[in-house]
N, C-alpha and C positions, 0 to 999 in steps of 0.2 A: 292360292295359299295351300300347305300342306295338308294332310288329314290331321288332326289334332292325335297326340299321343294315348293309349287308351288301355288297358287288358289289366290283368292280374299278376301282380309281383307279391315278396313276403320281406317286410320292413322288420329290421329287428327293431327291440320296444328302446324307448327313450335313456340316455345316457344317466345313470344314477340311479337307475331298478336294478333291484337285486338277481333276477335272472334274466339276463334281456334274451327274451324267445322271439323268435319271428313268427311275426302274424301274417298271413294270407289278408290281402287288401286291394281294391279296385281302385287301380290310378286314372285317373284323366286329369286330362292337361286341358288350362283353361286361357288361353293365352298365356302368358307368362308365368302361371302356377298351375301346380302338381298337386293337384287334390289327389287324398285318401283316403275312401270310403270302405265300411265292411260287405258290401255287396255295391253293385250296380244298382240295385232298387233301392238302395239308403239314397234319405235328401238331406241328412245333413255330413258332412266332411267331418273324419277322423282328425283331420291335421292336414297344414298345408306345406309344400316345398317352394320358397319362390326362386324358379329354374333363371331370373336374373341375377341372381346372389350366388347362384353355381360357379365356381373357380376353377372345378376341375372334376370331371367323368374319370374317376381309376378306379382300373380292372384287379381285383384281387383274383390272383392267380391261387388256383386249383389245390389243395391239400392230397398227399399221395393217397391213391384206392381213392377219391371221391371228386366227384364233379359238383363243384359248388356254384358254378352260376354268380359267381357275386359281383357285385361293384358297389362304388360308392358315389355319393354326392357330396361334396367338400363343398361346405358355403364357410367364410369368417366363422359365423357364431356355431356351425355345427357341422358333421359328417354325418351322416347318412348311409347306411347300412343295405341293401338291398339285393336282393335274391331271385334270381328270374327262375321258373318253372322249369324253363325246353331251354336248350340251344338255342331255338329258333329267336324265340323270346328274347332272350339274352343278345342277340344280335340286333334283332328289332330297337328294343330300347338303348344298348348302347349306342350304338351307331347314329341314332336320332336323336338323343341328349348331347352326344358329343358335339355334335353339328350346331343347334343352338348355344350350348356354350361356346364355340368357336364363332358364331353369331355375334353374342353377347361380346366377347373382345374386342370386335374387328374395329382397327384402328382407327377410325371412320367417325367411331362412338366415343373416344377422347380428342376434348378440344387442344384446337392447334396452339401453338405456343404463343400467338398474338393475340388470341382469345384467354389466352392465362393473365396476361400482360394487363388486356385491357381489364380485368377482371378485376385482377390485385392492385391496379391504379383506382377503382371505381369509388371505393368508401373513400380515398381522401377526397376527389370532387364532392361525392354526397358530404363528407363534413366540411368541406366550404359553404357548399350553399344552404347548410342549416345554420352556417355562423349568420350568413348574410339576412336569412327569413328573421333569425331571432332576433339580429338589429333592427330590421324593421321594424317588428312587433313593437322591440322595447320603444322605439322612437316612437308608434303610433299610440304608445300607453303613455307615454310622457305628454304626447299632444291630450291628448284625453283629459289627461291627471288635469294639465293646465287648466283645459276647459270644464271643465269641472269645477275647477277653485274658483274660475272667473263667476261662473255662475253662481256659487254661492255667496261668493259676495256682494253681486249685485240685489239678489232677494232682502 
């Protein structure tokens, strides 16, 4: 298995703050989530990324005179803002996010179309055989009921 993902990037702050600055923050990757700590010696997570909801690693490209290092993490409910330090850095974590979310797609991991089939056939069997349970029931309430009445008439 690979080395888990690990170092120091800068997230900008959450969508709906008034100044979103980017904080300096310690990523590792814990299987399938991207913890964010303010140091490597904090034990409890800032926030978490879960890297299976990632859709798409884009590289925002460079603004002129500055090297920004940026990318993003696109999940549905959010994007993700994020800033590597170095080049080096910037290579390291793209290259190895994109690979998992290209992981996370691979076709392999949607079911086949007979697996859909039998899926969306399944509830009408399950509500067949609860009509058939509940008849049972009723029938063995009805025997019951009977034996019951018989009993109290005989006392």
């Amino acid at each position: 298995m690979a080395e888990p993902l690990k170092g120091f990037l800068e997230k900008q702050g959450k969508p709906g703050m008034l100044h979103r600055k980017y904080h300096r923050r310690w990523f590792q990757q814990e299987g399938t989530q991207l913890k964010y700590y303010i140091t490597p010696e904090h034990v409890h997570h800032q926030g978490i990324i879960d890297l299976s909801a990632v859709t798409e690693v884009k590289l925002v490209p460079a603004q002129a005179n500055k090297k920004q290092l940026q990318f993003e993490l696109i999940t549905r409910a959010r994007t993700y803002q994020i800033r590597a330090l170095s080049e080096k850095e910037f290579s390291y974590w793209t290259a190895a996010l994109k690979e998992l979310v290209k992981n996370n797609s691979a076709p392999s991991a949607a079911p086949s179309s007979a697996t859909a089939e039998a899926a969306a056939e399944e509830p009408k069997a399950d509500g067949a055989e609860a009509e058939a349970a509940a008849a049972a029931v009723d029938e063995k309430s009805g025997e019951a009921a009977a034996a019951a009445s018989e009993a109290e008439g005989g006392e």
